[in-house]
N, C-alpha and C positions, 0 to 999 in steps of 0.2 A: 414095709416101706422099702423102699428100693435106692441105693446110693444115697445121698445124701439129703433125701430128702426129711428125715428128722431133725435137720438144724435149721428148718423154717421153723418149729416149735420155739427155737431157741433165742431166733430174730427180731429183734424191736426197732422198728424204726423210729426216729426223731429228727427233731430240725436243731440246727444250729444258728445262734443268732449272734450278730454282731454288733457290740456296744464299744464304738471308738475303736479304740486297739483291746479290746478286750473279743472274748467270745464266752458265748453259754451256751450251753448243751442242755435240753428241755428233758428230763428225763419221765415218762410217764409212769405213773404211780406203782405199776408190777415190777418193775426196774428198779425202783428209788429206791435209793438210800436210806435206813433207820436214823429216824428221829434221835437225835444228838450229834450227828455223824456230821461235824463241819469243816473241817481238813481233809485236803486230798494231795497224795502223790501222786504226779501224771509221769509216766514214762514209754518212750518213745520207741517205738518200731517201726523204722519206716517210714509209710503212710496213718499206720493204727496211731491210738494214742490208748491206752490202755489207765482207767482212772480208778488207784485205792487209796481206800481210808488212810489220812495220817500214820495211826496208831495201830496199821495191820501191817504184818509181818509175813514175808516169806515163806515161812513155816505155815500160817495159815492158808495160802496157797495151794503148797504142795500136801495137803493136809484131807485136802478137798475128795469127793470120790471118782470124781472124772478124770483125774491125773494119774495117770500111770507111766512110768517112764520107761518102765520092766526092767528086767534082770540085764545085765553087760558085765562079759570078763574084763578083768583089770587087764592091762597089757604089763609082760614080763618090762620090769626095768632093766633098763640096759647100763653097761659100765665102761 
């Protein structure tokens, strides 16, 4: 594959639908969420809106294997 064409694998499209002042996101069933999973934190970047579990943490995250943030020197503190 050539540039970035492996994140079409990763791409799911959906509709968003609007009830009053509310909105829902139709997630199709390779996407969805596990059964019990009824809380969500939304947070905000921008334009994205990026949606986890209640009861999932940060650390599951960056836990993940696609995260790599690599290695970085600390910078000398200064006095």
């Amino acid at each position: 594959m050539h540039g970035h064409d492996w994140i079409l694998d990763l791409v799911i499209k959906t509709v968003l639908l609007r009830r009053k002042r509310s909105q829902v996101v139709c997630l199709p069933e390779d996407v969805a969420f596990p059964d019990g999973v009824g809380e969500f934190v939304v947070f905000r970047e921008g334009k994205r809106r990026v949606i986890v579990p209640a009861d999932s943490s940060w650390d599951d995250f960056f836990e993940e294997p696609r995260i790599d943030i690599g290695e970085r020197e600390q910078p000398v503190a200064r006095r």
